[in-house]
C-alpha positions in Angstrom: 0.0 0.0 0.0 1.4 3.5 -0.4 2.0 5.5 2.1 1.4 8.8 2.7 4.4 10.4 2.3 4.9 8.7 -0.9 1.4 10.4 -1.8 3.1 14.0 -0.4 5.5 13.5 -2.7 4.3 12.6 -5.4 1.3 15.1 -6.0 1.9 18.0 -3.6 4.5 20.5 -4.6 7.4 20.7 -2.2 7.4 24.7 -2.2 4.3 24.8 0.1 4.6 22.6 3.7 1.8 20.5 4.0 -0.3 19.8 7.2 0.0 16.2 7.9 -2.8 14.4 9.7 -3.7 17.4 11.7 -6.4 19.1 9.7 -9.4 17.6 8.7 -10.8 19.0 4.9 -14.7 17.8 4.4 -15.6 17.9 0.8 -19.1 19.6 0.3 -21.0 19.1 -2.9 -23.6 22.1 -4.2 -24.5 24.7 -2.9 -28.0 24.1 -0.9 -25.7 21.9 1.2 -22.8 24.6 1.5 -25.5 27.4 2.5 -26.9 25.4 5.3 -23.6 24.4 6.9 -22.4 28.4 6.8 -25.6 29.5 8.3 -25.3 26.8 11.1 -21.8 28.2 11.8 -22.7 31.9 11.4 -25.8 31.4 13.6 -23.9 29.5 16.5 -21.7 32.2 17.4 -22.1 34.6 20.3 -20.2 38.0 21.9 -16.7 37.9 21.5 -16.6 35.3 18.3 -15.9 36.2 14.8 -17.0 35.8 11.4 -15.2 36.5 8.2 -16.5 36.7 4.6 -14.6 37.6 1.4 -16.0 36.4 -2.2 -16.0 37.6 -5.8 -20.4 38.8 -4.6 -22.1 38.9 -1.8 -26.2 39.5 -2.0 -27.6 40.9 1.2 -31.1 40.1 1.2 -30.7 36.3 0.1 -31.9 33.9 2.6 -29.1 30.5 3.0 -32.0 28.3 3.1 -33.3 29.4 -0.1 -36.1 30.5 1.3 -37.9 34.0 -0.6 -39.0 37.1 0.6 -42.3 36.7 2.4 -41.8 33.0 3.0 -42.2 31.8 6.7 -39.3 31.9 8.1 -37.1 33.8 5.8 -34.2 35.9 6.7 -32.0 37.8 4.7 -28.0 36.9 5.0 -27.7 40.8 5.6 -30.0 40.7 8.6 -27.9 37.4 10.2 -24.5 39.6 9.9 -26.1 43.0 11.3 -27.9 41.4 14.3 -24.2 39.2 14.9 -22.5 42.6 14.8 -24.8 44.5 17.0 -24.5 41.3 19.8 -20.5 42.0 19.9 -19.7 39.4 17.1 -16.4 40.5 15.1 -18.3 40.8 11.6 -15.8 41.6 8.5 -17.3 41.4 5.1 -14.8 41.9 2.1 -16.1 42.2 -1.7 -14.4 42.4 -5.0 -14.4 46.1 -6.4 -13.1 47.5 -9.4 -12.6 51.3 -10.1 -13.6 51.9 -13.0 -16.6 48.9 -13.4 -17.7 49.8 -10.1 -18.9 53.0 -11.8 -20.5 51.3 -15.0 -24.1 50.5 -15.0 -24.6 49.3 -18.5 -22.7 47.6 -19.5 -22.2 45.4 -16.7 -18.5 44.2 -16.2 -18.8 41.3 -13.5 -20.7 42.2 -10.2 -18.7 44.9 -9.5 -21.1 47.7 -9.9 -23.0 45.3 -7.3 -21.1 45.1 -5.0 -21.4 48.5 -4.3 -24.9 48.6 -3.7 -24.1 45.6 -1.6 -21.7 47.2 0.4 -23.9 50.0 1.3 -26.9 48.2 1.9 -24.5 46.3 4.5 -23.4 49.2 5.9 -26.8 51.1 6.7 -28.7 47.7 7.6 -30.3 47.8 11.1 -31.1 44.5 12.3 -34.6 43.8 13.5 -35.2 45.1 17.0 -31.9 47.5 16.8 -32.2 50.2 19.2 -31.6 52.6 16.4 -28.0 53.2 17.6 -25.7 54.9 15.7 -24.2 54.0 13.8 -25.3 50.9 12.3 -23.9 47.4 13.4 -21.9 47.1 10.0 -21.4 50.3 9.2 -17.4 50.2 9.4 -16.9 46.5 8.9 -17.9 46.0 5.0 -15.0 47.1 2.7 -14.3 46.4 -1.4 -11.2 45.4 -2.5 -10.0 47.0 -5.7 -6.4 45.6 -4.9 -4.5 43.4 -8.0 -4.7 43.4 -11.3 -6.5 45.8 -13.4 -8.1 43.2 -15.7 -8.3 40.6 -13.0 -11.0 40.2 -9.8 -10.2 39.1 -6.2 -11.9 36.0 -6.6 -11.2 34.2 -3.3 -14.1 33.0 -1.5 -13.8 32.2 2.2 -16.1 32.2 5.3 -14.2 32.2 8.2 -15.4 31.1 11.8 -13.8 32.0 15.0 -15.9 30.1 18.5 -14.0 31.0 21.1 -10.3 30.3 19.6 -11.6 27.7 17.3 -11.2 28.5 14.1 -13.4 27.0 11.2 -12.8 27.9 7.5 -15.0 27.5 4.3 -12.7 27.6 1.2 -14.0 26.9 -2.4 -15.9 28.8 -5.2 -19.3 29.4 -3.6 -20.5 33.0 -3.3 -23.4 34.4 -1.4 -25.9 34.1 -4.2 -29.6 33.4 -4.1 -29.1 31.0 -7.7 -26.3 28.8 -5.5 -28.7 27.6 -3.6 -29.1 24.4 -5.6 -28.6 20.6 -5.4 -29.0 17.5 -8.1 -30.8 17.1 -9.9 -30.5 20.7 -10.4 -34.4 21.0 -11.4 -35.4 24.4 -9.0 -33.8 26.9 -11.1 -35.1 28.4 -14.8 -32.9 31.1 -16.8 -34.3 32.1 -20.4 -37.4 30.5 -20.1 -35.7 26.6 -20.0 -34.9 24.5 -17.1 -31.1 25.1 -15.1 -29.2 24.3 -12.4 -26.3 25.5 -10.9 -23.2 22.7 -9.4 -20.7 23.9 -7.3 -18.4 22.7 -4.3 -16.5 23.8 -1.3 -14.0 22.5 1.3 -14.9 22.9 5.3 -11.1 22.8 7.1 -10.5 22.6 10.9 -7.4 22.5 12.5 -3.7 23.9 12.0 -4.3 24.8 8.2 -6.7 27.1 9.2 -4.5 29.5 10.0 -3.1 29.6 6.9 -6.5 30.7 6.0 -6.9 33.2 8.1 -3.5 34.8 6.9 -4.7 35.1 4.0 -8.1 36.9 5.0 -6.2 39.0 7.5 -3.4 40.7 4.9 -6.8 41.4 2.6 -8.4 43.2 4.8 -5.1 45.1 6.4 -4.4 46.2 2.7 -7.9 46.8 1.7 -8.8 49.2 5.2 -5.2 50.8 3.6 -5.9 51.4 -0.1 -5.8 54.7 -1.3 -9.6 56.3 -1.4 -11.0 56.1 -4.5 -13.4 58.1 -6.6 -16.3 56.5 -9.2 -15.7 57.9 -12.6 -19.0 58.3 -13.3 -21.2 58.4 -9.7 -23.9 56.1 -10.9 -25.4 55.4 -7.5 -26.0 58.5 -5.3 -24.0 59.2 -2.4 -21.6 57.1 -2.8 -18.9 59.0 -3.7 -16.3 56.8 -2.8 -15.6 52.9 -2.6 -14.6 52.6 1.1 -15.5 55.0 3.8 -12.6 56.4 6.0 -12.8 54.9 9.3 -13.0 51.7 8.9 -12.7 49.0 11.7 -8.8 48.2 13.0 -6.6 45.0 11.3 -7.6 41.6 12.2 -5.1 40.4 15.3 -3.2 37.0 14.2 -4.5 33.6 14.1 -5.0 32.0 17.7 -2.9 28.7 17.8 -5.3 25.9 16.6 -5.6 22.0 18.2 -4.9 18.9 15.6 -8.1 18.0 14.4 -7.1 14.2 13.8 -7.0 13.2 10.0 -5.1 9.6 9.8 -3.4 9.1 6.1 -4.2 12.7 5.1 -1.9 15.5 4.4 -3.9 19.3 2.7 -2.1 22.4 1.8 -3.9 26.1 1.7 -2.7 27.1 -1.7 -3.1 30.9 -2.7 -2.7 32.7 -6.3 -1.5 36.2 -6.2 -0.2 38.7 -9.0 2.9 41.0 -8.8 0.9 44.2 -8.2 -0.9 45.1 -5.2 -1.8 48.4 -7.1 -1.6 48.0 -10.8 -1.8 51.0 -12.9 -0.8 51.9 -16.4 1.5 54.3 -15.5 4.8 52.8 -13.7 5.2 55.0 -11.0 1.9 54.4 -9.7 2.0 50.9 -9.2 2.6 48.9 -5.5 3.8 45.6 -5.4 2.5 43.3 -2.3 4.7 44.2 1.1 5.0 40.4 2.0 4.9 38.6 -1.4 7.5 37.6 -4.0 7.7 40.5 -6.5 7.2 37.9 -9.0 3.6 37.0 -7.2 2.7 33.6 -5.4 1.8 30.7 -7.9 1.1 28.4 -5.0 -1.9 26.5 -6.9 -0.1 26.1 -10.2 2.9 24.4 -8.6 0.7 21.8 -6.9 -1.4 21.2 -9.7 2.0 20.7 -12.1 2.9 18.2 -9.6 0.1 16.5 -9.2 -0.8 16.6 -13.3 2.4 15.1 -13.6 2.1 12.3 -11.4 -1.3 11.1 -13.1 -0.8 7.1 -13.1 -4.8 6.5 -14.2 -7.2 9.7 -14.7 -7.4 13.4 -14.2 -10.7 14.3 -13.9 -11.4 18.3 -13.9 -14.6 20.3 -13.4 -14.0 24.0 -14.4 -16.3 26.8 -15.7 -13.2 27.7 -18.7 -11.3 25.0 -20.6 -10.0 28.0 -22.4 -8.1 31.2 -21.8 -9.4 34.6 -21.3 -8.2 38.0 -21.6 -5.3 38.6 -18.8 -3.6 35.4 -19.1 0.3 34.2 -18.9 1.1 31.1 -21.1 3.5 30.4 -19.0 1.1 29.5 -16.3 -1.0 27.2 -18.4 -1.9 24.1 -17.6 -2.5 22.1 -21.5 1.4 21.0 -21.6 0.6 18.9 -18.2 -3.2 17.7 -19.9 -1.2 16.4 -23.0 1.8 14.6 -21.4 -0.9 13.0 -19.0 -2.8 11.6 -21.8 0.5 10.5 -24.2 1.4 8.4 -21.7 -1.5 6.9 -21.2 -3.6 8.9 -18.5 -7.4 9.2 -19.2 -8.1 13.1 -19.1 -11.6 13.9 -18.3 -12.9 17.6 -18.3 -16.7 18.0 -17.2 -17.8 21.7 -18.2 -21.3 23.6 -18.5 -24.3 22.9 -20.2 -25.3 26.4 -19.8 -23.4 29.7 -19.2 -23.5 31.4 -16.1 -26.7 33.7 -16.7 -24.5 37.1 -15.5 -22.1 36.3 -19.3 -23.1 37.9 -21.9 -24.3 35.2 -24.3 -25.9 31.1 -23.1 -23.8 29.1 -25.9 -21.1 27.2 -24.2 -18.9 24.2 -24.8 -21.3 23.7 -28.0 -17.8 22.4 -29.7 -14.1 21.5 -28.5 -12.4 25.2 -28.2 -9.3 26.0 -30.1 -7.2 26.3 -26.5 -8.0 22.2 -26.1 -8.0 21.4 -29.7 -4.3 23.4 -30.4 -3.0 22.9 -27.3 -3.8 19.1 -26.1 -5.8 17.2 -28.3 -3.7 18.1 -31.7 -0.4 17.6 -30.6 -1.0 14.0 -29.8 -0.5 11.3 -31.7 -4.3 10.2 -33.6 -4.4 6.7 -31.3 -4.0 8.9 -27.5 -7.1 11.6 -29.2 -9.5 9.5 -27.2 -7.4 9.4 -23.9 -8.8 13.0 -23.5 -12.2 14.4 -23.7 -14.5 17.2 -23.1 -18.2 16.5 -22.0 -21.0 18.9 -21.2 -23.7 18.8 -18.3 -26.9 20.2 -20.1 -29.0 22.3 -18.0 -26.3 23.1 -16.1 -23.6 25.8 -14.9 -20.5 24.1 -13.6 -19.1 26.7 -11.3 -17.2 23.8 -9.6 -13.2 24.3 -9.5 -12.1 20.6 -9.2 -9.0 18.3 -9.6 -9.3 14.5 -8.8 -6.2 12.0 -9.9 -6.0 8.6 -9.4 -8.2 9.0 -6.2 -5.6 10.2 -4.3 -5.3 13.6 -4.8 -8.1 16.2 -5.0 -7.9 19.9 -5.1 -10.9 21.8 -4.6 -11.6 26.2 -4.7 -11.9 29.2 -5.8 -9.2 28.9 -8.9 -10.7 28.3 -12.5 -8.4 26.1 -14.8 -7.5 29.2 -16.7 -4.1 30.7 -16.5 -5.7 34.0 -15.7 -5.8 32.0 -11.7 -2.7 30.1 -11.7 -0.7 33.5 -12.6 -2.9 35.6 -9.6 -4.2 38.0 -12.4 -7.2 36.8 -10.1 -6.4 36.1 -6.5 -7.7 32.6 -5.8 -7.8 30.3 -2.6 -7.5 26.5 -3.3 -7.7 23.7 -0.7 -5.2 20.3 -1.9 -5.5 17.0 -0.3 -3.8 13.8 -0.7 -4.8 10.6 1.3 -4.5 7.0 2.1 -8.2 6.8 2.5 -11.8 7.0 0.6 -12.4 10.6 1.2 -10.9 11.7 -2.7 -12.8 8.2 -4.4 -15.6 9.1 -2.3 -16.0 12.6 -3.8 -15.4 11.0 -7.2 -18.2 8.7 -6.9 -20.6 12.0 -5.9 -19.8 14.2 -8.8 -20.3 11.1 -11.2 -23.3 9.8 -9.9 -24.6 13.6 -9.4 -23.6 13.8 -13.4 -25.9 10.9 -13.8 -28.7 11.8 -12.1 -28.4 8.6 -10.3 -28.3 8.2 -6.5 -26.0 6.5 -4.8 -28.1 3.8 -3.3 -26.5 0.9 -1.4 -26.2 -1.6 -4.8 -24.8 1.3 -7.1 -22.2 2.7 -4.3 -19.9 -0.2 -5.2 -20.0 0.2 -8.5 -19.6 3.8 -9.0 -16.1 3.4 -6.2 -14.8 0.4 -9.1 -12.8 3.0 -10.9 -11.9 -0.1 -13.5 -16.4 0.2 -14.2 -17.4 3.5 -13.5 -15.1 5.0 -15.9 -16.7 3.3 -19.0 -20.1 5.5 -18.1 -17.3 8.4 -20.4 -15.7 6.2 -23.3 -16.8 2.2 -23.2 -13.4 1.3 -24.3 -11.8 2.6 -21.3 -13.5 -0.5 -19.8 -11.0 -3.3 -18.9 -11.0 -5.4 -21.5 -13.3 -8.4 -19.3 -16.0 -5.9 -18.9 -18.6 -5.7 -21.6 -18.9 -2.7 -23.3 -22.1 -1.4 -22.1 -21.5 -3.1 -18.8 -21.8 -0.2 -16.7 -25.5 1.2 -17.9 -27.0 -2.3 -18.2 -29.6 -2.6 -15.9 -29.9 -6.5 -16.1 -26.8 -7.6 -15.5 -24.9 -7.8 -11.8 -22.0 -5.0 -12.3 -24.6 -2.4 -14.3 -26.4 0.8 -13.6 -28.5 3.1 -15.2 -28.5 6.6 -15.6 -31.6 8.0 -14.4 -31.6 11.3 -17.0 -29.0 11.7 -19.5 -27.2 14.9 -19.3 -23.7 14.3 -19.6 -23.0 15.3 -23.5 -20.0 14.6 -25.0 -18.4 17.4 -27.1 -15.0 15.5 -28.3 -13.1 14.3 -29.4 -15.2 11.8 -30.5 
C-alpha cells in the first residue's frame, strides 16, 4: 500500500509545507448543502466570536436556506450579519471592487457595480429590534477590495469562523448568491425561459491549516482598510462618492494557535494565487507591489497542480467553468502541456464543463464544440491513437461553477481557482484547498460528482459500482473498460455490475 508520504511526494508540490494528519478537509458538494452548513456556523456564534466573509459577490437580502422574501421563516443573509454585529460578534465582510466597473451600469462588467450597492446596503442595515444606535452594526466593517490586477477580480471566496479560539474555515468557489442555492438534480432553477441548475463545491477545514487561512483573509483586509480612497468615474449610484468609507474598523489580530483535528493518512495544503501588483496601474510609477509577497507573485496552486498533473498514473478528472483562456492570461502558467503529457502516456483526461453559461455572461452558448485552446494545445499535438485518452463532456441544464482536480483518487484539489491561467498567474487572486490521502475521502468525492452527473443516487447496490474505478469510468468512453468488462456493462440494468443513468445529461463534445 502506499504510504502517505509517498502520496506528499508525489502530487503536492514541495514549495508549500503540507499539514500532515492534523487538519481535517470535508468535501461539500452544491451549494444548498454549502449554504446550510455556513448558516449553522454563522448562527452559532455569540459575543466575542468572529465571522469573516470575502467572495467575488455577496447578496444581502438572500436567505441560505433558499427561502424567498415573504416566506415563513425567511431571513435575509444581511440581517444574520447586522444582528451578529450588533451582539458583539467581530463581523468583516470583504467584496471584490473595481474602479472603474464599479462605476459602470450598463454595461455590466462582472458584479462589481453590485457590489457597491451591496456594500452599502450592508453598511446602513439595522437588524430587527436595533435600538436605532448609531451607527449601524456594520457600518465600518464591510469594505471592497479594488487591490490586483487591473483586468483581473479578487476572486477568493472564504467564510471564516472563530468560536471562542476555534477556528473553522469555508474555502471553495461558492459565493453568497440566491441562484447557488441548488442541489441535483438541479431541477429548482429556470434562466431564459428553460430549465437550469447550478453545481458547485467547497472545502470545510479545521485544525492547523486554518490559520493559513486566516492569513490570508487578514493581509486582505489590512491592505484593503489601507488602499488609497477612491473616486467613481461616473457616480452612478447617489452618495456614494467613494468605494470605502474612511474609518473603517482596525486589522484583524493574528491567528489563535489551533488543536490537531485528527485526520489519519491525510496531508492538505492552503494554496493561494497572487499577481505581482498590489496596485496596478498603467502608468509605472503608480503601481505597488505586495509588502510580503515575491515581486514575481505567489503561484502556489499552479505548482501543486503541475505536480500533481504530472504524477497522473490513471485519470485526471477536472470540473471548471473555462477549458480556455481569457483576456489577462500568462502562457507560462497554463496548464494544457501537463493535460497532453498525461494523456501520451496513457492517463485518461476527463474535463466535465457547463451545459449552460452562467446567466450574468453575456451570451448562453457554451462548450457547443471542443475550443481551439483544447484542440491546439492538447488534443492536436497527440499522436491520432492517444485523441480518445482525453475528452471534453458537457452537463446540459447546467452551470459548472465547480473548480475541481481529482487524480488517481488520491489527490483532490478543490476552490476558488478556475483552470484558466488568468488564476494560476494571480491575475485573479484565488484560494485553493489540496488533499492527498490514504483513504476514501478523494474516491468518495469521485463517486458523488459522477453519480450527481448521472442523475443517479447512490443507493447501497450502485455505491460499489460507481467506487470500481476499472467500471465507473466506461459511463465516459466504453473502451476505457478493462477489457473483461462488456462494453455497455456499466449502464445495463440486467446484469450484476450495471447501472442506469436515471436522466441523460452528460453530452459529450469530443473528441469523439
Amino acid at each position: 500500500m502506499t504510504s502517505l508520504d509517498d502520496l506528499v511526494d508525489r502530487y503536492l508540490s514541495p514549495a508549500i509545507t503540507p499539514h500532515y494528519e492534523n487538519s481535517s478537509v470535508e468535501f461539500v458538494v452544491d451549494g444548498r448543502v454549502w449554504m446550510r452548513r455556513m448558516r449553522e456556523l454563522l448562527t452559532s456564534l455569540g459575543p466575542g466570536d468572529a465571522a469573516y466573509i470575502c467572495g467575488l459577490q455577496l447578496e444581502p437580502a438572500m436567505d441560505l436556506t433558499g427561502k424567498q422574501p415573504g416566506e415563513p421563516g425567511y431571513q435575509a443573509l444581511g440581517e444574520i450579519l447586522a444582528g451578529l454585529a450588533r451582539d458583539g460578534v467581530d463581523v468583516r465582510v470583504i467584496l471584490a471592487g473595481a474602479v472603474v466597473s464599479s462605476s459602470i451600469v450598463r454595461p455590466t462588467i462582472g458584479p462589481f457595480h453590485q457590489n457597491v450597492s451591496s456594500a452599502h446596503r450592508l453598511r446602513r442595515w439595522r437588524p430587527k429590534g436595533d435600538p436605532r444606535t448609531d451607527p449601524p452594526p456594520l457600518a465600518d466593517r464591510v469594505l471592497l477590495d479594488w487591490s490586483g490586477s487591473g483586468v483581473g477580480s479578487n476572486h477568493q471566496k472564504v467564510t471564516l469562523i472563530r468560536r471562542g479560539n476555534e477556528l473553522t474555515a469555508g474555502v471553495g468557489g461558492i459565493d453568497y448568491a440566491a441562484s447557488r442555492v441548488d442541489e441535483t438534480p438541479h431541477r429548482r432553477l429556470a434562466v431564459r425561459g428553460g430549465r437550469w441548475g447550478w453545481h458547485d463545491a467547497g472545502t470545510i477545514i479545521r485544525g492547523p491549516a486554518t490559520t493559513d487561512v486566516w492569513r490570508a483573509l487578514r493581509m486582505r483586509w489590512i491592505g484593503a482598510v489601507n488602499l488609497p480612497r477612491r473616486r467613481y468615474v461616473w457616480p452612478s449610484v447617489k452618495g456614494l462618492p467613494v468605494l470605502n468609507p474612511q474609518g473603517m474598523a482596525a486589522e484583524i489580530a493574528p491567528a489563535p494557535a489551533q488543536p490537531a483535528q485528527p485526520a489519519p493518512g491525510s496531508a492538505c495544503q492552503v494554496l493561494r494565487s497572487v499577481g505581482p501588483w498590489y496596485i496596478d496601474s498603467l502608468l509605472p510609477w503608480e503601481r505597488r507591489p505586495y509588502s510580503d509577497g515575491s515581486p514575481e507573485g505567489v503561484h502556489e496552486i499552479y505548482l501543486t497542480l503541475v505536480q500533481a498533473l504530472g504524477a497522473a498514473q490513471r485519470y485526471i478528472y477536472i470540473e471548471d467553468q473555462y477549458f480556455r483562456e481569457y483576456p489577462g492570461g500568462d502562457r507560462r502558467f497554463e496548464l494544457y502541456p501537463y493535460l497532453r503529457a498525461a494523456a501520451a502516456r496513457g492517463v485518461k483526461v476527463i474535463l466535465v464543463g457547463s451545459g449552460t453559461r452562467d446567466p450574468a455572461e453575456s451570451t448562453p452558448l457554451i462548450n457547443g464544440t471542443v475550443n481551439a485552446d483544447l484542440q491546439k494545445k492538447v488534443i492536436e499535438p497527440l499522436p491520432q491513437r492517444l485523441r480518445r485518452n482525453v475528452g471534453l463532456w458537457r452537463v446540459e441544464h447546467l452551470t459548472v461553477h465547480a473548480k475541481i482536480v481529482i487524480i488517481d483518487d488520491r489527490f483532490a484539489a478543490v476552490g476558488s481557482a478556475n483552470f484558466f491561467s488568468r488564476s494560476m498567474a494571480g491575475v485573479d487572486t484565488e484560494l485553493t484547498t489540496a488533499v492527498v490521502t490514504t483513504g476514501d475521502d478523494v474516491r468518495d468525492l469521485r463517486a458523488q460528482l459522477w453519480a450527481e452527473h448521472l442523475r443517479t443516487p447512490i443507493s447501497d447496490e450502485l455505491r460499489p459500482h460507481l467506487e470500481n474505478l476499472d467500471l465507473a469510468i466506461g459511463m465516459f468512453r466504453p473502451e476505457w473498460l478493462p477489457p473483461k468488462e462488456p462494453a455497455g456493462s456499466w449502464r445495463t440494468p440486467g446484469m450484476p455490475d450495471g447501472f442506469d443513468p436515471l436522466e441523460t445529461v452528460l453530452t459529450l463534445v469530443g473528441p469523439p
